[in-house]
C-alpha positions in Angstrom: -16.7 -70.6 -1.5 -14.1 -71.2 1.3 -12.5 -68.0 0.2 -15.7 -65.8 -0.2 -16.8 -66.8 3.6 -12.8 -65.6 4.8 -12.6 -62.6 2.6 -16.0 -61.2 4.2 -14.8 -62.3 7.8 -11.8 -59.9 7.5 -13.6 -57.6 5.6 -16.4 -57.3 8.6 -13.6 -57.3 11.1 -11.2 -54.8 9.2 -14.7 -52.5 9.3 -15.6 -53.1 13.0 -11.7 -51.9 13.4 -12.7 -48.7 11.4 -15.8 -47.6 13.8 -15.6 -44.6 15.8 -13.9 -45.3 19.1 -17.3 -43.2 20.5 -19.5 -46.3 18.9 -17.5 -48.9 20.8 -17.4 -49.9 24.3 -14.4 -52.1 25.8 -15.1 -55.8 25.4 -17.3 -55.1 22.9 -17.2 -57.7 19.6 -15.2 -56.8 16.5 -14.0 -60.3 15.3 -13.0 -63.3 16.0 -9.7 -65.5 16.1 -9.5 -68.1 13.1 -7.8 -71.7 13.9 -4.6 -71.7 11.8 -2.1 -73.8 11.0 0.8 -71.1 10.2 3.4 -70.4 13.1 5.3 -67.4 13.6 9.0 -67.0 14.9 11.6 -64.3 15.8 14.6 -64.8 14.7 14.2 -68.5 14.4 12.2 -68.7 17.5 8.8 -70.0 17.7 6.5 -67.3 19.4 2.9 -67.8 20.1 0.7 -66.1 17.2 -3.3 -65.6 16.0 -5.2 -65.7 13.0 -7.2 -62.1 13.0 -8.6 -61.2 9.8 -6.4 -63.9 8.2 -3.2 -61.8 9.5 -1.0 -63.4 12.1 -1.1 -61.3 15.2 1.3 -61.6 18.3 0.7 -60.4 22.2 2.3 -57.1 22.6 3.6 -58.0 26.3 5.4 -61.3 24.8 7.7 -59.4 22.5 9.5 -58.6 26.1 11.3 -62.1 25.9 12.2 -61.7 22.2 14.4 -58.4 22.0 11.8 -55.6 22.5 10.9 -53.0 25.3 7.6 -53.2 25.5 6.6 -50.3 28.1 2.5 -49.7 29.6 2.2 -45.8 30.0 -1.2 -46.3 32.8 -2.0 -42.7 32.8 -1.8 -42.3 28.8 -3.3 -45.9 28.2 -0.6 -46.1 25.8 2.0 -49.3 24.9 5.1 -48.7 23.6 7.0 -51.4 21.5 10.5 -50.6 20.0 13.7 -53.1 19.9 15.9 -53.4 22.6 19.4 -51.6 22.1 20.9 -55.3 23.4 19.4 -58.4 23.6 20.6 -62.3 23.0 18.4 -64.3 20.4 19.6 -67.4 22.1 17.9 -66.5 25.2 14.4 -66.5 23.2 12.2 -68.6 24.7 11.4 -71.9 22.0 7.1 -71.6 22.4 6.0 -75.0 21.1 3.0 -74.3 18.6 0.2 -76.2 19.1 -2.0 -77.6 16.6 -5.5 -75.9 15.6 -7.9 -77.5 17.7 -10.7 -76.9 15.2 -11.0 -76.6 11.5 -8.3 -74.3 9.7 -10.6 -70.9 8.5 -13.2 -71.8 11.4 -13.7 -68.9 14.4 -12.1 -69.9 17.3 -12.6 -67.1 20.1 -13.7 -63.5 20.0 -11.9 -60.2 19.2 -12.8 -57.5 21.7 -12.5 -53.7 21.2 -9.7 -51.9 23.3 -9.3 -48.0 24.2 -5.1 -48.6 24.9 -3.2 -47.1 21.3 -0.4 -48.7 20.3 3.3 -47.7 19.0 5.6 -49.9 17.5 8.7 -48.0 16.8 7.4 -44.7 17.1 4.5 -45.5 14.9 0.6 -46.0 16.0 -0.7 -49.3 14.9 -3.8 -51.1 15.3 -4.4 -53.0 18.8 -7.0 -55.4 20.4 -7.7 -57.4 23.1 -7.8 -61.0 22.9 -8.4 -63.0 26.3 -7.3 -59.4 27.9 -4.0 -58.8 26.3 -3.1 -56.5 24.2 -2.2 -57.8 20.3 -1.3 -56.6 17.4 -0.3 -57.4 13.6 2.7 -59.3 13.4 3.5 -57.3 10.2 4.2 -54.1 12.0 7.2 -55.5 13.4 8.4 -54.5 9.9 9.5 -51.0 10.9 12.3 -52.3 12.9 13.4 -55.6 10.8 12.3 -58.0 8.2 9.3 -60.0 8.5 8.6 -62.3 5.4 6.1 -64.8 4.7 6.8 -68.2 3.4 3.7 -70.6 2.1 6.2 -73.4 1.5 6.6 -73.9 5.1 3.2 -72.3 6.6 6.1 -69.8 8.7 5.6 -66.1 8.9 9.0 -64.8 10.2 10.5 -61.9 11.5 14.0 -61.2 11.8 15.6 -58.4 13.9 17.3 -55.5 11.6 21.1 -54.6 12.1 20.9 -50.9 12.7 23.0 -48.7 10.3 23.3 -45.1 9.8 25.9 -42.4 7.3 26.0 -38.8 7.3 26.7 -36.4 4.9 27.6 -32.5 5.9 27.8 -29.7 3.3 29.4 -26.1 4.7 30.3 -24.9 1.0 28.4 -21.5 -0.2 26.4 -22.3 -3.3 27.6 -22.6 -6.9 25.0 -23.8 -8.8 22.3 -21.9 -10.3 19.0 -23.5 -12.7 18.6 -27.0 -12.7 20.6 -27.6 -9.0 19.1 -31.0 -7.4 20.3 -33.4 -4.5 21.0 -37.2 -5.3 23.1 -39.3 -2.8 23.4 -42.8 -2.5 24.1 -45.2 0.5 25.9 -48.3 0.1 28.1 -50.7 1.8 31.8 -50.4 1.1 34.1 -52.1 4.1 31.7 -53.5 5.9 30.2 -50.3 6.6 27.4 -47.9 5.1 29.2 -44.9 2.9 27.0 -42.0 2.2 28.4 -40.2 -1.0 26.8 -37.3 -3.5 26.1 -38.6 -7.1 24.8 -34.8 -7.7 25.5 -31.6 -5.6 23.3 -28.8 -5.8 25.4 -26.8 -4.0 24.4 -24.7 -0.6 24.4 -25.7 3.3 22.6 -28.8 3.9 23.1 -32.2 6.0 21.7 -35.1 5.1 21.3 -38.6 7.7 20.2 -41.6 6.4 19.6 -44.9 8.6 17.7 -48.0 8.3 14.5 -46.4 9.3 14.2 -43.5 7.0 16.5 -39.9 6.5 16.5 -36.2 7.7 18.1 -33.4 6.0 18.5 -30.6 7.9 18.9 -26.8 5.1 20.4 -24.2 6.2 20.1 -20.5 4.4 22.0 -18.3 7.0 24.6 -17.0 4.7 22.6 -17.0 1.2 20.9 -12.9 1.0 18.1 -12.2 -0.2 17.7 -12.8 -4.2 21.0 -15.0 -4.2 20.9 -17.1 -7.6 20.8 -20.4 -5.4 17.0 -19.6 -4.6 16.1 -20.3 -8.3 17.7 -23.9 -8.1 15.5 -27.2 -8.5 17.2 -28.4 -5.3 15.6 -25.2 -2.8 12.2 -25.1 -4.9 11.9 -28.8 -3.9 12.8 -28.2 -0.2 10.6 -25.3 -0.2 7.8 -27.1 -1.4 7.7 -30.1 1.2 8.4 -27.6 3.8 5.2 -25.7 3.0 2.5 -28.1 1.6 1.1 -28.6 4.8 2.8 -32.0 5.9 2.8 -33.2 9.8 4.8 -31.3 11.9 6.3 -33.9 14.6 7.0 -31.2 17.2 3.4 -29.9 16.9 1.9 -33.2 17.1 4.1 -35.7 18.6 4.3 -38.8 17.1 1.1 -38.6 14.7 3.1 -38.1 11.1 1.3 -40.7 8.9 0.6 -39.4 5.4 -2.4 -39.8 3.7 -2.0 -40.9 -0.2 -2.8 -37.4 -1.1 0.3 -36.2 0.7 2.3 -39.0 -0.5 1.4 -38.4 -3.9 2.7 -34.4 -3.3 5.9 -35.3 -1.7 7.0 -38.0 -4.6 7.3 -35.0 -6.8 9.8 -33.5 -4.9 11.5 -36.6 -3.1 12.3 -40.1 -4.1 14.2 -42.8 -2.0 14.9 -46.0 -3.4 16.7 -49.5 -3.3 18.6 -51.2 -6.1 16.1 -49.2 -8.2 12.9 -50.5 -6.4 10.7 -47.6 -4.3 10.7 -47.3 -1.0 8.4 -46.1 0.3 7.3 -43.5 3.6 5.6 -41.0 5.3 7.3 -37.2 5.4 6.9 -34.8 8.0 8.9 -31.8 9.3 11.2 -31.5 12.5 12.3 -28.2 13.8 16.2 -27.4 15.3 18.0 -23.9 15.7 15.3 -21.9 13.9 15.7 -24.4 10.7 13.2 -26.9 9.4 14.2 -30.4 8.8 12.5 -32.4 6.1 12.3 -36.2 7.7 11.3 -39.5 5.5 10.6 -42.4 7.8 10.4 -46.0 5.8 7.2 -47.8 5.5 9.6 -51.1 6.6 12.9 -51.4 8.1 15.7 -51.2 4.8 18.6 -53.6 5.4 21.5 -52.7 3.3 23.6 -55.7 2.1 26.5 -55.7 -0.2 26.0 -54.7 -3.5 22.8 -52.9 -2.6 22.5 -49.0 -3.3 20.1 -46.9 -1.8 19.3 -43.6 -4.0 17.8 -40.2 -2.2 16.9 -37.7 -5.3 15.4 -34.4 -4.0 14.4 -31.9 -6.8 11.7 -29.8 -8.8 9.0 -32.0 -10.1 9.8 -31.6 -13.9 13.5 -32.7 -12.7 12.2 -36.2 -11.4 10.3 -36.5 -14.4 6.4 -36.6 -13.1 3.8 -35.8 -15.7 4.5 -36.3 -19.2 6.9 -38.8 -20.0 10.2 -37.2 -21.4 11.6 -37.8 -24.8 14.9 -40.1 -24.6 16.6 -37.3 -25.9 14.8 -34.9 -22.9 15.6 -37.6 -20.5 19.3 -37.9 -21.8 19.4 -33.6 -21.3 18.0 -34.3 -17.7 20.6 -36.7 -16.3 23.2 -35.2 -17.4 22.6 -31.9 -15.6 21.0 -34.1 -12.4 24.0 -36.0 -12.4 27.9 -35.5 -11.9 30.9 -38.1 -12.0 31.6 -36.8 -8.3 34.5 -39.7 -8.4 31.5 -42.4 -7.1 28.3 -42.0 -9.2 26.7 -41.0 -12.2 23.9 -42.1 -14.6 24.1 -41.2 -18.0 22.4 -42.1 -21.2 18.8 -42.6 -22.2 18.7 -45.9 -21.0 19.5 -45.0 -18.0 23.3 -46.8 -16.8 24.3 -46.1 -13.5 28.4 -45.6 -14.2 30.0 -45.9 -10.5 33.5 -46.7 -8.8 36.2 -44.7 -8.4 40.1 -45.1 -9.4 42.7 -43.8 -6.3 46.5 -44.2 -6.6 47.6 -46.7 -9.0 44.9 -49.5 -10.5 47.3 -52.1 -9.5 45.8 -53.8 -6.7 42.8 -51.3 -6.6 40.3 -53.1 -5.0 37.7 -50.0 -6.5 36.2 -50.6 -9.5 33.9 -48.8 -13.1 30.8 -50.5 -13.4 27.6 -50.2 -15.6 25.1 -51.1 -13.4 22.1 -51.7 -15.5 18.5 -50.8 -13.7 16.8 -53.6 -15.4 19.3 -55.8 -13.9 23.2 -56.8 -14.8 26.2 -55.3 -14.6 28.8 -55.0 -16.9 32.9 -54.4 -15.6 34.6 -52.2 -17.2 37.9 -52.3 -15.2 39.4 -54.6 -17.8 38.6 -52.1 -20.2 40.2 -49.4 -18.5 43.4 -51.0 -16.7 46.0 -52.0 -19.2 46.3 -48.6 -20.5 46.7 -46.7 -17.2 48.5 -46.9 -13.6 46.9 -43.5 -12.7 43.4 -42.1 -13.1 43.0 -38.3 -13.3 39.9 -37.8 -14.6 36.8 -39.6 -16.4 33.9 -37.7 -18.3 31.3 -38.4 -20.8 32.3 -37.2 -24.7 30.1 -35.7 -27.0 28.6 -39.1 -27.9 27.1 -40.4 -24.0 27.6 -43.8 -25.0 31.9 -43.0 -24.7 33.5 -42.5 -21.6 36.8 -40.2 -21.5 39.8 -41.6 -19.3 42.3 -39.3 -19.0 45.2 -40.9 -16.9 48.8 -41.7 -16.7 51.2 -45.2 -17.6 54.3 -46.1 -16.3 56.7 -45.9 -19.1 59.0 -49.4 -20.2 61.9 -48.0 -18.3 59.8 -47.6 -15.0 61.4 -43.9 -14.7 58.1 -42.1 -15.2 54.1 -41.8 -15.7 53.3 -40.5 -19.4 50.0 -39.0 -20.1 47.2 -41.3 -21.7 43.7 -40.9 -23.1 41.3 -43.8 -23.7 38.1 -43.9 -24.9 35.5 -46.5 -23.5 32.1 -47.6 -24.9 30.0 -48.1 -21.9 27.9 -50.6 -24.2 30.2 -53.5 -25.1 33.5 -52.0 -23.2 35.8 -51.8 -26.0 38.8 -49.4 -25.3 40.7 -47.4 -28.0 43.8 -44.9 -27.1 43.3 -42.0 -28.4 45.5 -39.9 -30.5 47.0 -36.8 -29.3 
């Protein structure tokens, strides 16, 4: 029963939230604060919080003293909250929480309609007015860090994101023609993000990727009229985001969100995710130099950790496979023209392996590596596999069979005097290695 009554106190409030601002007045009603016993903190720091509609909200203005710029706009009515480019978290201040001082679920003090709009991170987000100060949802802190929830310890948390960002430019005239798509993937190598092409379409593009979404930028200058190129997978896809009617920021500054409807359209044509799990975002277009820029902004802030990949696919919806579900052997047809060994990625088989690593100068010592990573989960090394027959690797491809990798390499001869050409074949299922003949 306890549930019921909360469920229809933040369904009531969540609807007052949804009235026309022309039915509301300032100070008028639309919920109330619940007593709660969960605490939230930044980075480790306690930070005074509410119970509104069984969400923890925070005061806008008190994100000042925890890393944010938090800037009042008087003529606009507007509030701006975005990170602050330097900051110390042992400066935070330590708010003590204090106890609920009435029963946990029970209203405590009203919710009052506000006319100021609210942007966290360049993104409008729901507001209020409790006790005349401006609140809103801890959760949309998410956009610029991670804020996770743990029931163990009744602590909602957010912790500031490490900002990252790679960039990929392409200058080369096009040389694909059919079935040309874009995949690149983002992950750490060093230290430091490495933005690399698992699949290249071909043509004049650059591509930016951070933790807050990506922008490619397509350029067509040098391609005439009925050029082969505008028959590829990888320009029908940029063509259709660039025309389905999406936001356009410079139009309408700042108002980008997508409706499902759009979000639905745009999956066909552009997919972004992490260590094989969706991520999710609203796409709208950017203008520069007479070129339109396709931009992807993430739903939450994306760390990237080691061993994480981040995959951008961009193609023509039969490429990325909506509607009916290919055959394995359709599916098997489709990756392999998706996807190159471009010396750091490529997926191959029906079950879907992602083969990555590269070889460079001799394997002795090579701190690069050949994987299967599986998308269910695993890996499986094949380095061992690979190393005792070669000191350098030319070049590795998939044989006729997709299970069999083709190593084609060179091994220092007994006498040390010289490299002699070798050929090995690898089964990317249970990484037994065979030389083969010549």
């Amino acid at each position: 029963m306890k549930r019921i009554v909360l469920l229809l106190v933040s369904v009531l409030f969540l609807s007052a939230l949804a009235q026309p601002a022309a039915a509301q007045k300032i100070g008028d009603v639309v919920g109330q604060v619940l007593y709660t016993d969960i605490t939230a903190k930044i980075d480790g720091h306690p930070i005074r919080a509410f119970n509104v509609a069984n969400h923890m909200c925070v005061v806008a203005e008190d994100l000042r003293a925890y890393g944010f710029d938090v800037i009042w706009h008087a003529d606009e009515r507007v509030l701006t909250v975005d990170p602050s480019k330097s900051f110390d978290p042992a400066s935070f201040p330590a708010a003590v929480p204090e106890p609920p001082k009435g029963k946990i679920g029970t209203p405590a003090f009203p919710v009052l309609y506000t006319d100021i709009v609210t942007y966290v991170n360049g993104r409008l987000v729901e507001s209020f007015n409790i006790d005349g100060e401006t609140v809103i949802f801890f959760q949309d802190l998410g956009r610029s860090g991670v804020v996770r929830y743990d029931n163990s310890v009744r602590t909602t948390s957010y912790t500031h994101g490490v900002p990252w960002s790679a960039s990929l430019s392409r200058t080369d005239f096009p040389r694909n023609t059919g079935v040309g798509t874009l995949s690149a993937v983002v992950r750490p190598e060093g230290g430091k993000p490495v933005l690399t092409l698992a699949s290249d379409p071909g043509g004049q593009f650059e591509l930016h990727v951070s933790e807050r979404g990506i922008r490619l930028a397509h350029y067509t200058y040098s391609i005439p009229e009925g050029d082969p190129y505008y028959d590829t997978d990888f320009y029908r896809a940029f063509h259709a985001l660039a025309t389905m009617g999406l936001p356009d920021v410079d139009a309408n500054y700042l108002h980008y969100d997508n409706t499902d409807t759009q979000r639905e359209a745009v999956s066909a044509y552009l997919r972004v995710t992490l260590n094989g799990e969706p991520v999710k975002g609203d796409c709208f277009l950017s203008w520069g130099n007479g070129h339109v820029d396709i931009n992807f902004t993430f739903d939450s802030f994306v760390p990237l950790n080691v061993g994480d990949v981040l995959l951008i696919e961009i193609g023509a919806e039969r490429v990325l496979g909506a509607g009916t579900p290919a055959t394995p052997a359709e599916e098997l047809r489709a990756l392999r023209e998706r996807f190159l060994f471009h010396e750091t990625e490529t997926v191959e088989n029906d079950l879907c392996y992602v083969i990555r690593g590269y070889f460079s100068g001799t394997t002795s010592g090579n701190t690069n590596d050949l994987q299967v990573v599986y998308k269910a989960g695993g890996t499986k090394n094949l380095t061992g596999s690979v190393y005792p027959y070669f000191h350098m690797i030319d070049r590795i491809e998939f044989g006729a069979d997709p299970k069999i990798l083709i190593v084609t390499g060179r091994v220092l001869s007994k006498d040390g005097e010289k490299l002699t050409p070798s050929t090995v074949e690898v089964d990317i299922y249970t990484g037994a290695a065979a030389v083969r003949d010549s």
